[in-house]
N, C-alpha and C positions, 0 to 999 in steps of 0.2 A: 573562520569565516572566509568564504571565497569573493576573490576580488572581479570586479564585473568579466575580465574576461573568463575567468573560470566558469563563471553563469552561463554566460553565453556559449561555451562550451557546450558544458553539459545538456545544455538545451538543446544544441544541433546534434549533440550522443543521441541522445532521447529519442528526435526525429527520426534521425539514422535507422535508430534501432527499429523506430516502428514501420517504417518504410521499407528496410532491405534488410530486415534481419539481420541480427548477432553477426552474421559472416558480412555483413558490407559496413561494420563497424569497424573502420580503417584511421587513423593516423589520418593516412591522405585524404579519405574522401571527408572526416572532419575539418580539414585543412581549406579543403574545396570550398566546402559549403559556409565557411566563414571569411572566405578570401585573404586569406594568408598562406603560407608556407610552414611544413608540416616542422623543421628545427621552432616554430614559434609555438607550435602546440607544445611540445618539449619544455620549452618553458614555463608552464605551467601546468603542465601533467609528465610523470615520468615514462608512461605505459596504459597503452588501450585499460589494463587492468586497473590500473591509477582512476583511470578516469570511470569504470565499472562501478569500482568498491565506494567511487564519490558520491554517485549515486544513488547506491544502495544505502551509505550513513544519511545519506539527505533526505530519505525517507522514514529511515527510521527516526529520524530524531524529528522528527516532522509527528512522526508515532508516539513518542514521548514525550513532546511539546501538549499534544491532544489528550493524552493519558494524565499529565498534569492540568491542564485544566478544566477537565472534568472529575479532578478527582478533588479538587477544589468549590466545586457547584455542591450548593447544600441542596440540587433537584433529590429526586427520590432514585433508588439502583436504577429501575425501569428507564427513566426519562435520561438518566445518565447513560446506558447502553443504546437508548435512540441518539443519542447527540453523538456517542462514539460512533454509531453504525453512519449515519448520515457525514458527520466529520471525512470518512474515509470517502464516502460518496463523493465528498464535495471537492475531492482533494484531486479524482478521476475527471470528475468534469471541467475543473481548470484546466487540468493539463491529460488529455484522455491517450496521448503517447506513452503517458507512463507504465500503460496497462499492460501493452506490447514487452515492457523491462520486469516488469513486478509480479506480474502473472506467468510468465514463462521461466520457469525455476528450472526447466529443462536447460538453457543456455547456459547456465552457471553449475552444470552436473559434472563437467570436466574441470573445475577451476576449483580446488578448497576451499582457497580464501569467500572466493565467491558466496562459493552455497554452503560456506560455515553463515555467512552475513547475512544471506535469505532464510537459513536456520532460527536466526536470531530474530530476524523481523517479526517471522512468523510465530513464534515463543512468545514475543512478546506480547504480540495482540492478541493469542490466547490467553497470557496474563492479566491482561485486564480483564477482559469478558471471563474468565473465572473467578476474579476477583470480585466482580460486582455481581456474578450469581452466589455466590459465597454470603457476601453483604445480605442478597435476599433473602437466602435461608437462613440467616443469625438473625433477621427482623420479623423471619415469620413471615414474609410476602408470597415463597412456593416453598413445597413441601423439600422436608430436606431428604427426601428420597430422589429427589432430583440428580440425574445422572450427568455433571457437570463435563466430564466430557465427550461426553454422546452430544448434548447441545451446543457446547466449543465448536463441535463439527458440522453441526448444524448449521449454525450463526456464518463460520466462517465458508462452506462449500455453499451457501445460497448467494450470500455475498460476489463470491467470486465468480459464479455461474450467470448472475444477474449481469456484473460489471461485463464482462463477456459477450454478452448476449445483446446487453446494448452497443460494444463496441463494434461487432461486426454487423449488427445492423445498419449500421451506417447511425447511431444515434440518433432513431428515430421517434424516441420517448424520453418523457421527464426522466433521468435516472435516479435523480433524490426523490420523487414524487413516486413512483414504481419503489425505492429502497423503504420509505412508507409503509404502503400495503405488505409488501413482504416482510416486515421487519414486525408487521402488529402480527400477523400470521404464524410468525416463528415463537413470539411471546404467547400468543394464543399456548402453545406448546408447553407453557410452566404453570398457566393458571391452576390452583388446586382445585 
C-alpha cells in the first residue's frame, strides 16, 4: 500500500506524463511540481523506473480488483462483459491522464521490465474477456464457432480507439455513454 505521499506522487507522474511526455518525466520536474526537492522523491521512490512499474501494478491490480468482482456477480457472461467494459471506461474518466501512460506502450518499448508489465496488463484483460466468451459458449448463449480471439481483438482495439478518440477530443462526449452503444454493437457481433 503506498503512503499519501507516494499518491501523490504518482498522481503528478501521471500528469507529467500526459502533458510532456515520457521524456519530461524527470526526478526534477516531479520534484517541481510537488514542491519539494528531488533527494525527497528518493525517498520514496528509487528511480523514474520505480515510480513507472508503480503505476503500471496500480492499474493492473485495479484490473484484478474488477475481474474479481465481477467474477463474483451472479449477472449473466453478457452483462458481466458490459460491467467489465464500462468498469475500464470508468476508471479513464476519473483519471483521463491515465490514458496518455496506458495506451502508449510505445514509451515502455525501450524498458523490459516495463513492457514485460504492459505485456501482462494486457494478457490479462484478454483473460477475462476470453473467459466470459468461454462461459457463453459452455451456456449455449453464441455459437461455439465463435472465434474468441478474433473478438478479444475486437473488444479490446474498439475500446482503445474510442478511449482515444475521446481523449483527444478534448472530451467532448459521454465516454461511458458512447462505451454503450459501442459495446451492444460489438455483442451484436456473437448473437447466433
Amino acid at each position: 500500500m503506498l503512503s499519501p505521499r507516494q499518491e501523490e506522487i504518482i498522481e503528478k507522474a501521471i500528469l507529467i506524463i500526459d502533458e510532456k511526455g515520457i521524456q519530461g518525466l524527470t526526478i526534477k520536474n516531479i520534484a517541481k511540481a510537488i514542491h519539494t526537492s528531488e533527494p525527497a522523491i528518493y525517498r520514496h521512490f528509487d528511480s523514474k523506473l520505480d515510480i513507472l512499474c508503480t503505476i503500471l501494478n496500480g492499474f493492473r491490480e485495479n484490473i484484478s480488483q474488477n475481474a474479481y468482482l465481477i467474477s463474483q456477480n451472479t449477472a449473466n457472461p453478457f452483462d458481466k462483459m458490459q460491467l467489465f467494459y464500462e468498469n475500464i471506461l470508468n476508471r479513464f474518466v476519473k483519471n483521463p491522464s491515465l490514458i496518455s501512460v496506458i495506451f502508449s506502450e510505445e514509451i515502455f518499448q525501450n524498458e523490459a521490465e516495463l513492457a514485460e508489465k504492459v505485456m501482462d496488463i494486457q494478457q490479462l484483460n484478454e483473460q477475462i474477456v476470453k473467459d466470459l466468451l468461454a462461459n457463453l459458449i459452455q451456456t449455449k448463449q453464441i455459437s461455439e464457432d465463435t472465434d474468441i480471439e478474433t473478438f478479444s481483438l475486437l473488444f479490446f482495439g474498439s475500446l482503445r480507439h474510442l478511449v482515444r478518440k475521446w481523449k483527444f477530443g478534448g472530451h467532448k462526449f459521454d465516454l461511458v455513454e458512447k462505451g454503450r452503444i459501442l459495446f451492444t454493437a460489438i455483442i451484436q457481433t456473437l448473437e447466433k
